[in-house]
MARTI-77187 format. One line per 2 residues: number of its first residue (from 1); their letters; for each residue x negated, y, z negated of N, C-alpha, C. Coordinates in steps of 0.1 Angstrom, whole numbers, always signed. Each point is the difference from the previous one (the first is absolute). Layout:
<nodes>
NUM	A	X/Y/Z/X/Y/Z/X/Y/Z | ...
</nodes>
This chain:
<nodes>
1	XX	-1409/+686/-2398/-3/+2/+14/+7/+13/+4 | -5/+11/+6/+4/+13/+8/+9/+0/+7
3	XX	+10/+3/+7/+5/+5/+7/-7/-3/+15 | -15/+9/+4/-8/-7/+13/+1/-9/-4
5	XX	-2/-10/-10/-11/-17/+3/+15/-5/+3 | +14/+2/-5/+11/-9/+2/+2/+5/+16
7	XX	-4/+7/+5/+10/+4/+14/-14/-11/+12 | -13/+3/-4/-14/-10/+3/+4/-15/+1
9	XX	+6/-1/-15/+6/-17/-1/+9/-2/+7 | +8/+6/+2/+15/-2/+5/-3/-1/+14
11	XX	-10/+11/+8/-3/-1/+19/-1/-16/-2 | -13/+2/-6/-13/-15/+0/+11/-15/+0
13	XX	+8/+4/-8/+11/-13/-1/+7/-1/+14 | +6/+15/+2/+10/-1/+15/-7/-4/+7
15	XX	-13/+2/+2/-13/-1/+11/+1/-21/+1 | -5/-1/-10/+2/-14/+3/+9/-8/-2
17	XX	+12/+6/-1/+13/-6/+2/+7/-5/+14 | -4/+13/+5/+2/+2/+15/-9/-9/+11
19	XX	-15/+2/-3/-5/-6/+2/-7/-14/-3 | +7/-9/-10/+1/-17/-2/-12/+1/-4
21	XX	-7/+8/-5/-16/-1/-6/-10/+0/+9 | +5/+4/+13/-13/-1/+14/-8/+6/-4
23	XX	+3/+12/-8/-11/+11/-2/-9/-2/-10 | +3/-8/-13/-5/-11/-7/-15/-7/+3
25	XX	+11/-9/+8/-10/-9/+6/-14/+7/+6 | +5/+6/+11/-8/+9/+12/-11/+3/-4
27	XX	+3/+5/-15/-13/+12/-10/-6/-10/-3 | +3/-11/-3/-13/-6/-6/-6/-17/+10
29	XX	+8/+0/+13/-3/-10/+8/-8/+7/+12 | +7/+11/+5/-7/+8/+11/-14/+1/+0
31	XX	-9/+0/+7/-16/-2/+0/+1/+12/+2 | +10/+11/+2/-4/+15/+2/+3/+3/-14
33	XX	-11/+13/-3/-1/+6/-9/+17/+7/-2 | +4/-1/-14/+16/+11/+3/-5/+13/-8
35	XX	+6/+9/+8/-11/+14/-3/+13/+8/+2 | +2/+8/-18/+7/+7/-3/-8/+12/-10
37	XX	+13/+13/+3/-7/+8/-5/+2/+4/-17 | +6/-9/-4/+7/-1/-20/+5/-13/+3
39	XX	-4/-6/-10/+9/-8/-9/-3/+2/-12 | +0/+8/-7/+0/+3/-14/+11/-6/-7
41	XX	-8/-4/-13/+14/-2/-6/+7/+9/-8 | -2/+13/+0/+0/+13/-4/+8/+3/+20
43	XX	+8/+12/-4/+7/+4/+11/-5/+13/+7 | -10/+4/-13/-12/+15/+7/-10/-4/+4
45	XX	+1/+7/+13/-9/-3/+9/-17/+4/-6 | -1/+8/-12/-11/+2/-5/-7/-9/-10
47	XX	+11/-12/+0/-4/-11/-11/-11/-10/+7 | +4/+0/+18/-5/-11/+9/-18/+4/-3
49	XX	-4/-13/+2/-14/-4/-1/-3/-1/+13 | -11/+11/+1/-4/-2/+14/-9/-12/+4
51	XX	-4/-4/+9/-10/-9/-3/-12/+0/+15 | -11/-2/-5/-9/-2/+16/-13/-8/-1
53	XX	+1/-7/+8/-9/-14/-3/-14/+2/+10 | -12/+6/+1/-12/+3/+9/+5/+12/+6
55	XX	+10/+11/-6/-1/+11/+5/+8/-1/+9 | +13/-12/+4/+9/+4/+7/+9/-3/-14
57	XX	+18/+6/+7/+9/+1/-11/+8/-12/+2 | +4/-8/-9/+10/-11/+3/+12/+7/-6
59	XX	+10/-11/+3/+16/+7/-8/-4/+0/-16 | +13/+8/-2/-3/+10/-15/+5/-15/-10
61	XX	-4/+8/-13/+2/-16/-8/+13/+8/-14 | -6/-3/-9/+9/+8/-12/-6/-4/-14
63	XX	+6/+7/-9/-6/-4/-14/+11/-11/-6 | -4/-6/-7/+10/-12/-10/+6/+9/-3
65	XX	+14/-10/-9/+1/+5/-10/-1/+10/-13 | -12/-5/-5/-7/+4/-7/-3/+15/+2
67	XX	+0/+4/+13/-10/+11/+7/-16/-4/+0 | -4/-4/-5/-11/-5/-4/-13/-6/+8
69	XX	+8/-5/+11/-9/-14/+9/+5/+2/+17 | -11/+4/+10/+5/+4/+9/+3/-12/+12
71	XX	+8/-5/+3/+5/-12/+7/-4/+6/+15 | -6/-8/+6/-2/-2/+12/+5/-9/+14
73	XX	+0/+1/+10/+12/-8/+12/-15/-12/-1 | +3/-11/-2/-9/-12/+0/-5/-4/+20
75	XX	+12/+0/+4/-9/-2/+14/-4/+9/+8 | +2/+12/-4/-8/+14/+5/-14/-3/-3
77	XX	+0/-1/-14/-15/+2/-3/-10/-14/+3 | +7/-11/+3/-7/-9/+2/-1/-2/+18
79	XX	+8/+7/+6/-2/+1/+11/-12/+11/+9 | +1/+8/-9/-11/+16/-5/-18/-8/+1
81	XX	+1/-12/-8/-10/-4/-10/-4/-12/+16 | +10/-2/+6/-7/-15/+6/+0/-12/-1
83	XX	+12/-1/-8/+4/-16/-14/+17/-4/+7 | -3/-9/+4/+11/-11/+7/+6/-2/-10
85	XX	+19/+4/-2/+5/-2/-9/+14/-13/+8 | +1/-5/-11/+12/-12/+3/+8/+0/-9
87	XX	+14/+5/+4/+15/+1/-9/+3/-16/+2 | +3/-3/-16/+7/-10/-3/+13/+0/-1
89	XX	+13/+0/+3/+14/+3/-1/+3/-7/-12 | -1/-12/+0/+5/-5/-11/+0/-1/-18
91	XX	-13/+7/+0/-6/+4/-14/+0/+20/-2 | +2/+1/+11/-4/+15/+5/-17/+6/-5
93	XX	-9/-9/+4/-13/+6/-3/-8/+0/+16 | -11/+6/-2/-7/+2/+12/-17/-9/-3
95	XX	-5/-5/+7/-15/-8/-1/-7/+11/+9 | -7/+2/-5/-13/+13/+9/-14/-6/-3
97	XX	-7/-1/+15/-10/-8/+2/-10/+11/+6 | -14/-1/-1/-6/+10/+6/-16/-10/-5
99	XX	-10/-7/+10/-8/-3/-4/+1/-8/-13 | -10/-1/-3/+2/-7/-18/+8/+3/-10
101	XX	+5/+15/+3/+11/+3/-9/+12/-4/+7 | +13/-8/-13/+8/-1/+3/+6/+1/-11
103	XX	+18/+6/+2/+9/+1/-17/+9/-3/+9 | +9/+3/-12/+14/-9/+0/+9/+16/-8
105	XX	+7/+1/+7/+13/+13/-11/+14/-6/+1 | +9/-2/-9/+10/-3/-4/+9/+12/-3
107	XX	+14/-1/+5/+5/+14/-7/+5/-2/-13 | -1/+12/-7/+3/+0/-19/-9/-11/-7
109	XX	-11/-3/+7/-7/-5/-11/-17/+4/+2 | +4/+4/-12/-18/+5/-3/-13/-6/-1
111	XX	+2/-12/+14/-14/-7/-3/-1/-2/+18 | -16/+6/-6/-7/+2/+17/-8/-12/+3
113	XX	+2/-7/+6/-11/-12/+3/-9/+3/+9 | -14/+0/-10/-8/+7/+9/-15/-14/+0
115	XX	-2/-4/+15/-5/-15/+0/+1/-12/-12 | +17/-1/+0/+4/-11/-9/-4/+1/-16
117	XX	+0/+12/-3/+1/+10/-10/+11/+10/-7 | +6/-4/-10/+11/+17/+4/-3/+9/-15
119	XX	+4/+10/+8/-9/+12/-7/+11/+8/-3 | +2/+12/-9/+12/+5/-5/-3/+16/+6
121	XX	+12/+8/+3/-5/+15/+2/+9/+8/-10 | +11/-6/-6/+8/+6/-11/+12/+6/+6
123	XX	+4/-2/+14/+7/+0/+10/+4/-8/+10 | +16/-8/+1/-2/-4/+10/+9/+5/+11
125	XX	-5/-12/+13/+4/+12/+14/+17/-3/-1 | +1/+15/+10/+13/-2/+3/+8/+4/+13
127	XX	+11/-2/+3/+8/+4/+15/+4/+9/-1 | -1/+9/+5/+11/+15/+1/+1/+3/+16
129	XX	+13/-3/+1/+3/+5/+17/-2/-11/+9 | -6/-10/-9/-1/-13/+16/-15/-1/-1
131	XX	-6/+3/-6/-13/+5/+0/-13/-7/-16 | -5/-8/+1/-9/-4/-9/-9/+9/-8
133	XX	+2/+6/-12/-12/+11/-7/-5/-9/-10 | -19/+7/+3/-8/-6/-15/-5/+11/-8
135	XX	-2/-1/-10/-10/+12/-7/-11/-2/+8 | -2/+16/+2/-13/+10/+8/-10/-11/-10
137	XX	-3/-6/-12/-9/-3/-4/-6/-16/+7 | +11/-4/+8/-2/-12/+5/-7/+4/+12
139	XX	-5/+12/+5/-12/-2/+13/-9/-3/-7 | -4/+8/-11/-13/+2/-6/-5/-17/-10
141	XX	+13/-2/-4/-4/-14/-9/-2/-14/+8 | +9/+1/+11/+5/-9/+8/-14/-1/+13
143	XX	+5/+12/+6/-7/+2/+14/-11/+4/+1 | -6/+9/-16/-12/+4/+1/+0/+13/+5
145	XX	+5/+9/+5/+5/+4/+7/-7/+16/-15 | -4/+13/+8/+1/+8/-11/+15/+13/-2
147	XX	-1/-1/-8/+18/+6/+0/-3/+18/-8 | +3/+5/+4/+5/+14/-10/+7/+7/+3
149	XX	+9/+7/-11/+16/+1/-4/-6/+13/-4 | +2/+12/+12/+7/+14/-9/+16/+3/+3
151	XX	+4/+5/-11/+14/+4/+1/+5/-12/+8 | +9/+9/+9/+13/-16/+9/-10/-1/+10
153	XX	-14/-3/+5/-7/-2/+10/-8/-13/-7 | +0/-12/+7/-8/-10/-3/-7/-2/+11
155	XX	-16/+1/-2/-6/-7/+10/-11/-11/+0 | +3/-6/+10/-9/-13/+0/-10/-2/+8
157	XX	-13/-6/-5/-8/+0/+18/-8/-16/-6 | -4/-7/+8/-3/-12/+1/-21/+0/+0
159	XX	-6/-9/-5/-13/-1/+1/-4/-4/+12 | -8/+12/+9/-6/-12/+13/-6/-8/-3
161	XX	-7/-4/-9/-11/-3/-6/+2/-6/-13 | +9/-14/+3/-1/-10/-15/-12/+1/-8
163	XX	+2/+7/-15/-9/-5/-8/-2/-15/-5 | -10/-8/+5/+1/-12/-6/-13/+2/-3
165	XX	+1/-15/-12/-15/-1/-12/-5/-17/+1 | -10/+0/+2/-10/-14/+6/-3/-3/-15
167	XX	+3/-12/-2/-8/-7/-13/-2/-15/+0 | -7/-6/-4/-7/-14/+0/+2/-5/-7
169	XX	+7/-16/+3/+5/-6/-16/+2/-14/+6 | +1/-12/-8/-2/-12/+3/+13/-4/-1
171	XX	+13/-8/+6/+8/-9/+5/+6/-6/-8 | +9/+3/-10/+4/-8/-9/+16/-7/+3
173	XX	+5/+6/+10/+12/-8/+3/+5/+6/+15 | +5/-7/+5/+4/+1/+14/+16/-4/-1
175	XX	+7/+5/+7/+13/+3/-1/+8/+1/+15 | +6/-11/+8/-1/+2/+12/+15/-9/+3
177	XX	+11/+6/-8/+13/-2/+0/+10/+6/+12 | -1/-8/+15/+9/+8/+8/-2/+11/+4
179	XX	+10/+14/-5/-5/+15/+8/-9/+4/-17 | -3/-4/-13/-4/+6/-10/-19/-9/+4
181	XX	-9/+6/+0/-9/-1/+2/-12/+7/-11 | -10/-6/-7/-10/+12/-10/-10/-10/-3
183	XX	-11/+10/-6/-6/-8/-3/-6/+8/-17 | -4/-7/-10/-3/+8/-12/-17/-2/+0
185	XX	-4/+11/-3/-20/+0/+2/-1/+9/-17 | -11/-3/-1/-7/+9/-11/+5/-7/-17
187	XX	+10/-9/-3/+4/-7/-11/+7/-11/+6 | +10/-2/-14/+6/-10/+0/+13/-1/-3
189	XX	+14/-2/-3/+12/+2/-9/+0/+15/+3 | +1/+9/-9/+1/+17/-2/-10/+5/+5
191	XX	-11/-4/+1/-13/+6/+2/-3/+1/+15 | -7/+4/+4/-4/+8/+13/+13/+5/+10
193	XX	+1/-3/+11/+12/+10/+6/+2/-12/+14 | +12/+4/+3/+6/-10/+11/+5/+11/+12
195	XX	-7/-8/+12/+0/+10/+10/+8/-11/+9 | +10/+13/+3/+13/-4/+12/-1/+3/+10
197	XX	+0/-14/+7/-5/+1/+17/+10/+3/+10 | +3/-3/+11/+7/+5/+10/-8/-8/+17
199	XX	+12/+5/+7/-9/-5/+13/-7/+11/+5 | -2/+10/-3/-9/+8/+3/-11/-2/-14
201	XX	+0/-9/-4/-13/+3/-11/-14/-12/+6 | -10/+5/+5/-12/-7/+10/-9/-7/-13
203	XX	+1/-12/+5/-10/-9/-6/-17/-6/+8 | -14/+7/-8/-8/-5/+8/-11/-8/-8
205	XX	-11/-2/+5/-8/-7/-3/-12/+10/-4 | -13/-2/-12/-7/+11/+5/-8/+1/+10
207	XX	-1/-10/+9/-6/+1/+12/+9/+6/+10 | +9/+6/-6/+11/+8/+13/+10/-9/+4
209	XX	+0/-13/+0/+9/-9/+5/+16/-1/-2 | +10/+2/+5/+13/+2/-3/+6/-15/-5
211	XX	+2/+4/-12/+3/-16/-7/+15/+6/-3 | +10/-11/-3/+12/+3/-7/+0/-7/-16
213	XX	+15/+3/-4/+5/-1/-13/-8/-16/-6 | +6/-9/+12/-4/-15/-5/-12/+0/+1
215	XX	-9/+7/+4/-14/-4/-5/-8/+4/-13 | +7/+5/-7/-4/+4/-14/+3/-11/-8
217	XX	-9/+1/-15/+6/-8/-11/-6/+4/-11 | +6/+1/-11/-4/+4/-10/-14/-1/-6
219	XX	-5/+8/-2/-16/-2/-4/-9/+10/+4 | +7/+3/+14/-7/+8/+10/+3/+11/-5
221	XX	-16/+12/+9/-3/+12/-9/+1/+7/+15 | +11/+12/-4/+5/+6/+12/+1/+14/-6
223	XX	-1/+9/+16/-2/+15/+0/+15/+4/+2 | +10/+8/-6/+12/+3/+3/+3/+12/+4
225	XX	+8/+6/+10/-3/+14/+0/+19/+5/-1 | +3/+4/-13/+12/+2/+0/+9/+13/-6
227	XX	+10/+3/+4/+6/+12/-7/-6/+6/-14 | +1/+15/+1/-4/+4/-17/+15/-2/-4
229	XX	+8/+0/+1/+10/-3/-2/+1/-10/-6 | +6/+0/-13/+3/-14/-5/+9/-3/-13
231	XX	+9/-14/-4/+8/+0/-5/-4/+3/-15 | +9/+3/-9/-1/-2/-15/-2/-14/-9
233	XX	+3/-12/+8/+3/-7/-2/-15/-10/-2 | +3/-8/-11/-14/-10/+1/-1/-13/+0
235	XX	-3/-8/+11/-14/+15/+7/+6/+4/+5 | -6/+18/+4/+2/+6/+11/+6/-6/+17
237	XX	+6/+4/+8/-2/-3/+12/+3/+12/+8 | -5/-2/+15/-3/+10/+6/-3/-7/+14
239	XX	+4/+8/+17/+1/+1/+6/-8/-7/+6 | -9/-9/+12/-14/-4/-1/-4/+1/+17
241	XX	-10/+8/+5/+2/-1/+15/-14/-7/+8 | -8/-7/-10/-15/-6/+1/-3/-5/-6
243	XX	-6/-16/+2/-5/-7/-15/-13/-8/+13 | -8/-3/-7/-13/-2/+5/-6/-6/-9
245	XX	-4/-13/+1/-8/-11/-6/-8/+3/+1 | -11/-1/-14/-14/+5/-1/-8/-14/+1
247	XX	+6/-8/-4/-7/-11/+1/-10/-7/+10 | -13/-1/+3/-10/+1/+13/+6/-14/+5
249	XX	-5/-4/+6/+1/-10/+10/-5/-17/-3 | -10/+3/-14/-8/-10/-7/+14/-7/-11
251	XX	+3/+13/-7/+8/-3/-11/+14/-7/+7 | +6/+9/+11/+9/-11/+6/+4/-9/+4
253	XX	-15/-8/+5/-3/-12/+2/+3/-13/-11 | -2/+7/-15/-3/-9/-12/+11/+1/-4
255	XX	+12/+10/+6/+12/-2/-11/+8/-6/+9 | +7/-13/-12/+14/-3/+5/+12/+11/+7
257	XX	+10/-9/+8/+13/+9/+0/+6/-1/-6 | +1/-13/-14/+8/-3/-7/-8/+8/-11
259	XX	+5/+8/-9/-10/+5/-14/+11/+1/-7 | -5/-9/-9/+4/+4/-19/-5/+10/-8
261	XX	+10/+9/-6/-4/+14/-13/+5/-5/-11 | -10/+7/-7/+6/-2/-16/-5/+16/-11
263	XX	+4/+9/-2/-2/+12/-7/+5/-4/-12 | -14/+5/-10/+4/+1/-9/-17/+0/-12
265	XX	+1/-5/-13/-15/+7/-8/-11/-13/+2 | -10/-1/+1/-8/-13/-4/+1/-2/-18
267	XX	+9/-11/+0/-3/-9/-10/-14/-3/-7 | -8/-7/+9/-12/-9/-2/-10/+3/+15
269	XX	-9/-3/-10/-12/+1/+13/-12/-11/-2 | -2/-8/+11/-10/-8/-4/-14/+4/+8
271	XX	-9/-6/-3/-15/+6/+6/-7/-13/+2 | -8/-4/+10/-7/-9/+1/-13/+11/+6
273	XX	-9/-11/-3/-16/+8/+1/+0/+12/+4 | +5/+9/-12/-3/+13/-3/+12/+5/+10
275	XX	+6/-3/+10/+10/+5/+6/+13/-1/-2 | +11/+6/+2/+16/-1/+0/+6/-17/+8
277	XX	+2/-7/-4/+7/-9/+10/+12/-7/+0 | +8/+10/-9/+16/-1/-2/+4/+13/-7
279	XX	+11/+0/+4/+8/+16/-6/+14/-13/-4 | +8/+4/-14/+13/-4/-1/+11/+18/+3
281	XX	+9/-5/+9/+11/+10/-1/+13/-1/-5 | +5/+4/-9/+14/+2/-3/+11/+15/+3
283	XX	+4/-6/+10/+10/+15/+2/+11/-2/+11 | +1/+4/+9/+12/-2/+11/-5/-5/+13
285	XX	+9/-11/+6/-2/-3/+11/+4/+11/+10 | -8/+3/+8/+6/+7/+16/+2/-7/+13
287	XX	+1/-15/-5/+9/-7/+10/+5/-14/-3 | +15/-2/+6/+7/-12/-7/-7/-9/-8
289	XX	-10/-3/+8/-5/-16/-2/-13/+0/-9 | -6/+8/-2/-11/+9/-13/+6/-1/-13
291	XX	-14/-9/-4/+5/+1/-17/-2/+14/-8 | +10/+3/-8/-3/+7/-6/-19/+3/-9
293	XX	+3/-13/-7/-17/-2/-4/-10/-12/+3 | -6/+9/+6/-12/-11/+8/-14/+1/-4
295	XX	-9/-6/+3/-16/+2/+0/-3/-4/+12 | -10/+12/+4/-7/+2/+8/-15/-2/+4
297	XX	-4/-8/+11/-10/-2/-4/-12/+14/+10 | -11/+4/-4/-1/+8/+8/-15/-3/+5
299	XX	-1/-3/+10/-8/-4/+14/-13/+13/+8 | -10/+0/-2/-8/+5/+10/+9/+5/+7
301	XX	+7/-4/+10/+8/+10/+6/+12/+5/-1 | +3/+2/-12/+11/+8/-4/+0/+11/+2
303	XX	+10/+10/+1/+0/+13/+4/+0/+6/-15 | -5/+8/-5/-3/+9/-13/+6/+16/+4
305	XX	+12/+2/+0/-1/+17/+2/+10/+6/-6 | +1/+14/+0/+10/+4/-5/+14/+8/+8
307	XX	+9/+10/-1/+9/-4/+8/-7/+8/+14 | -5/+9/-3/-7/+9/+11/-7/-8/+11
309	XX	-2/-13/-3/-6/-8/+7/-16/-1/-6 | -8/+9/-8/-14/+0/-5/+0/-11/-3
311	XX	-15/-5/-2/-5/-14/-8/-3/+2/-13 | +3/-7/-5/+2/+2/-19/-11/-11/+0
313	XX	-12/-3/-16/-5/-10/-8/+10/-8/-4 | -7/-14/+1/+11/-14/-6/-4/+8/-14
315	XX	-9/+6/-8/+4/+7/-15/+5/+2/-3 | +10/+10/+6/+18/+7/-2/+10/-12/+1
317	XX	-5/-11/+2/+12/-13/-4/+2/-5/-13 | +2/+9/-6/-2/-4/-19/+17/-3/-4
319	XX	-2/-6/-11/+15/+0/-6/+6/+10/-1 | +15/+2/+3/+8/+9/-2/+0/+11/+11
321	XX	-10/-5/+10/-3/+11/+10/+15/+0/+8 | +6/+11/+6/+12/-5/+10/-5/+0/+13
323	XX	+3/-11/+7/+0/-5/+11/+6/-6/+11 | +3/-4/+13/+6/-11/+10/-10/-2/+7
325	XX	+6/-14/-2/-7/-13/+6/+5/-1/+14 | -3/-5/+9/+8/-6/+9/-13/-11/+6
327	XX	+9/-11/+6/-6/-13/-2/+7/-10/+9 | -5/-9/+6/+3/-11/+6/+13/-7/-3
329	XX	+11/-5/-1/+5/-5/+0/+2/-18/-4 | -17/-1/+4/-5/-16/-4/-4/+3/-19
331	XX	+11/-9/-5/-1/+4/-20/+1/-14/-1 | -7/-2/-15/-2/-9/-6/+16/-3/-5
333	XX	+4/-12/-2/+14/-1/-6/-7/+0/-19 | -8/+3/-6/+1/+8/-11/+4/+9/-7
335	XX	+3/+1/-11/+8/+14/-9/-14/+4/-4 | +1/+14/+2/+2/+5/+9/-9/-3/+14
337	XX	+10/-2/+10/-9/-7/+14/-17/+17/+1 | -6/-12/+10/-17/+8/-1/+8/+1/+19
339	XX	-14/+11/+3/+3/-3/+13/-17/+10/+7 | +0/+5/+5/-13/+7/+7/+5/+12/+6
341	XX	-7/+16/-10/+5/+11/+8/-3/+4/+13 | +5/+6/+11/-5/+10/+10/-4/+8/-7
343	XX	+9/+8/-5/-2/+17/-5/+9/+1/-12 | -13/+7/-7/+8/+4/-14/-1/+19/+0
345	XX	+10/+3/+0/+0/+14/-3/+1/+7/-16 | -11/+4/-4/+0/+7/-12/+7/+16/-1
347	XX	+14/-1/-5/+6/+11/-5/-2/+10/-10 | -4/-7/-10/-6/+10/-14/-7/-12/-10
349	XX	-12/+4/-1/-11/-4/-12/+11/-1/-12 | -7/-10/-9/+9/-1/-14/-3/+10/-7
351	XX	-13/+9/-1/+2/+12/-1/+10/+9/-3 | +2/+3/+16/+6/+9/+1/+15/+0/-6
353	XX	+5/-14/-1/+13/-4/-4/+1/+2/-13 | -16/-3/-9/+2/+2/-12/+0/+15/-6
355	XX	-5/+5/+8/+0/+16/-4/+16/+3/+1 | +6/-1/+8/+14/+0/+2/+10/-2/-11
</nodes>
């Protein structure tokens, strides 16, 4: 340590010695921005990181240790940005809420929870002066936010204009735990992607009708319109600000609100006069009370499609095809119990698996 950084440490100590930690507290409880012109952790004033968030300047930030990684004042830039931040005292982290997005920062630890997610930046935040810093990389990873870093000038500016991406996928599990809310469309287990709701995320009908969370159930083939943004993680998850039942008004009529899933290959297929009139499935339940392997019987009015919502040939119901069933709840107490599909969704021909 230098000579500046000990005379720096030495004030900063007297500073809150004198004052019992008011100043402490203040920086990170005050709903006002604290706006200083250095806190480097470097004592030259040419080390400080400037910073400006839409072309105004917030207070200056500094480089790590490292030199390497430019730290930024956390409630400057979230106050810059429009994101309601809440200091926790007791853990020392902050919850920042903005619309569908919401994280979690902790100080000294490198994990950003980003919609019940945590994500790594190779940095974690830290306090200098009373004051909460993250890596500059947390607008851009975190907030979305676009960031670029010449020399000690970092600048940030925010999308007017969320990129989000609409895609169509069928309902494989619904998730409706308290404040954690989702639902998974387009697969099953790893497969397709789980979209994280919020109270700002609108649920309708496709006749326009404003439906909520509890009127969905698994089976259903829904339009989602959600962040390009999305996790590493699989499945994927991602932001979600629209979901829209495609299902007409006919088909809603025929489905239960109780529905049984079951994903996984056809075993066996039986055929009566020249037609399909059982599929066997072996694979995973997608809900408690669903057997793993069932037979299905399939009915004139079954639904035949694939995840897009298209109508598929009862053809493509051959052995080995992968599929989910979903199905009544009224089962035979047989091994494996029989029961009558709604809707079977064809995910990949045995084909295609066998090419694989």
């Amino acid at each position: 340590m230098n000579n500046n950084m000990k005379k720096v440490s030495a004030l900063m100590a007297l500073t809150m010695a004198l004052g019992g930690g008011a100043a402490y507290a203040s920086a990170l409880d005050n709903t006002q921005p604290v706006h200083q012109t250095s806190v480097s952790a470097n004592s030259n004033a040419a080390d400080a990181v400037n910073v400006s968030v839409n072309g105004a300047s917030i207070s200056d930030g500094y480089w790590n240790k490292d030199g390497k990684v430019a730290m930024i004042p956390l409630r400057d830039l979230t106050e810059a940005l429009g994101i309601e931040l809440k200091w926790n005292k007791e853990n020392k982290s902050a919850e920042l809420t903005r619309g569908v997005l919401w994280t979690q920062v902790t100080t000294g630890k490198d994990q950003y929870s980003v919609n019940k997610m945590l994500l790594t930046l190779g940095t974690a935040p830290e306090i200098t002066g009373g004051t909460l810093y993250v890596p500059a990389s947390f607008a851009e990873k975190v907030l979305h936010g676009q960031v670029n870093t010449t020399g000690n000038q970092v600048t940030i500016s925010s999308e007017e204009d969320v990129k989000t991406v609409t895609e169509h996928g069928v309902i494989t599990k619904i998730t409706n735990n308290g404040e954690y809310r989702s639902i998974q469309i387009g697969g099953a287990g790893m497969d397709g992607i789980v979209l994280n709701l919020s109270d700002e995320t609108k649920f309708t009908s496709v006749e326009g009708k404003e439906i909520a969370l509890t009127d969905l159930t698994i089976g259903m083939n829904v339009e989602a319109e959600h962040s390009q943004i999305t996790t590493r993680s699989l499945p994927p998850q991602t932001p979600t600000y629209k979901v829209t039942v495609l299902d007409d008004a006919a088909e809603s009529e025929t489905q239960l609100k109780e529905v049984l899933g079951t994903a996984g290959t056809i075993e066996n297929v039986t055929t009566a006069e020249g037609s399909i009139s059982q599929i066997e499935i072996t694979g995973t339940r997608l809900t408690e009370t669903a057997p793993d392997h069932v037979v299905l019987n399939i009915a004139k009015d079954t639904l035949l499609v694939n995840h897009e919502g298209e109508t598929v040939k009862a053809e493509e119901l051959t052995k080995g095809t992968k599929v989910i069933g979903f199905y009544s709840p009224v089962l035979t107490r047989s091994l494996p119990p029989i029961g009558t599909a709604w809707k079977v969704v064809v995910e990949a021909p045995a084909a295609e698996l066998e090419a694989k």
